[in-house]
Each structure stands twice: as C-alpha cells, then as structure tokens.
Steps between C-alpha positions, in 0.01 A plus 500: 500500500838704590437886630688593143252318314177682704683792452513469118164377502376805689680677203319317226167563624588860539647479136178330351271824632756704324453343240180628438618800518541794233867470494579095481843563408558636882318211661821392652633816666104561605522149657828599674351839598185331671717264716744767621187672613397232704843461638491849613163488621633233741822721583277762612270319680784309668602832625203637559436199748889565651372863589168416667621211753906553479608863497265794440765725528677375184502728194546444154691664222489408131862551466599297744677152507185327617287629243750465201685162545160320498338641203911454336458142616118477301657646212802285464239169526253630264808591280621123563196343458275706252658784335889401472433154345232261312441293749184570549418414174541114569298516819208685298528199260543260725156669680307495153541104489306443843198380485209728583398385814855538670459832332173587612606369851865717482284837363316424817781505760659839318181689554488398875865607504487837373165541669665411876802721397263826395312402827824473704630891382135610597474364795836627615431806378187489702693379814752865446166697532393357850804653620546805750771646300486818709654282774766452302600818317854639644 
C-alpha cells in the first residue's frame, strides 16, 4: 500500500467515528480536523525534541515563518486531499469493499498510530520539563 493510500485510510477510519457522530453531515471536515491534529502534534513534538538536544536557546513565535509555512503547507494538503475535492469519497468506497479482517487488521495499525503519535508529543513534552531552563534564560 502507497503512503497516499494509508493516508486516506487513516482518514476513513477517522471519518467512520464521525460518523457516529451528532452531526454526520460534517464527518468529512471532522475527519480532516482529526488528522491535522495529529500532524501538528508531530510538528510540535518534532520541535520540542529540536529544543531539548539541538538548541535550547531557540525561541518560538506564532507569527513567524517557521510556525506559519508548515501549518500553510497542512492546510493546502488537507485542502488537496479532503476538503478541496471528492477524492476521498472513492477511497472511503473503495475501504467499505474490504473484507473485515483486512479491516479489523488496518483499525488495528491506526490505533497503534495515533496512540505512538499522542505518546510521542507527551513524551517530548516530558523531555522540555527535565530541563534547567534557568541556565538558559538571557
């Protein structure tokens, strides 16, 4: 399986608990929502983890190139893949007609995904706390 199909796979399991949902009619953009949080969830850990070993001295601002041409660049994907086309539709389809122990076996390796990326921002985040920062304060 191609990264662009895990990716829409990733989608359609987020799409199917959505779903469920009160509002089925925004299953899609809730879908789109959950993914870009996981995306940014890595972002920040990935700088999180740049701070603590690279450069503790580094600041960040939320205006600033580094901060807004990433989440520009999540945007313009999810636009591209979710929100800007119907796409996904096929691959939800496509998805539906797998039998249920591929399913069952690709629900499986989602869960451990979003589980090691909510465990990767905490443990980052845990890393930034055994810190001196008073060392590093100018």
């Amino acid at each position: 399986m191609k990264f662009i199909e895990w990716y829409y796979y990733l989608f359609y399991k987020f799409y199917k608990i959505a779903l469920t949902g009160a509002i089925k009619s925004l299953a899609d953009w809730y879908a789109s929502l959950a993914i870009g949080a996981l995306e940014i969830f890595s972002l920040i850990s990935i700088y999180n983890y740049h701070k603590v070993f690279f450069d503790r001295y580094d600041t960040i601002e939320i205006r600033s190139f580094k901060v807004l041409f990433p989440l520009f660049i999540i945007l313009v994907i999810h636009h591209f893949a979710f929100n800007g086309t119907d796409k996904w539709q096929n691959y939800v389809n496509e998805f539906d007609q797998w039998p249920l122990q591929k399913n069952v076996v690709g629900s499986w390796v989602v869960a451990i995904v979003v589980l090691v990326m909510i465990a990767n921002i905490i443990v980052s985040y845990y890393l930034l706390s055994q810190v001196d920062w008073a060392a590093y304060r100018r």
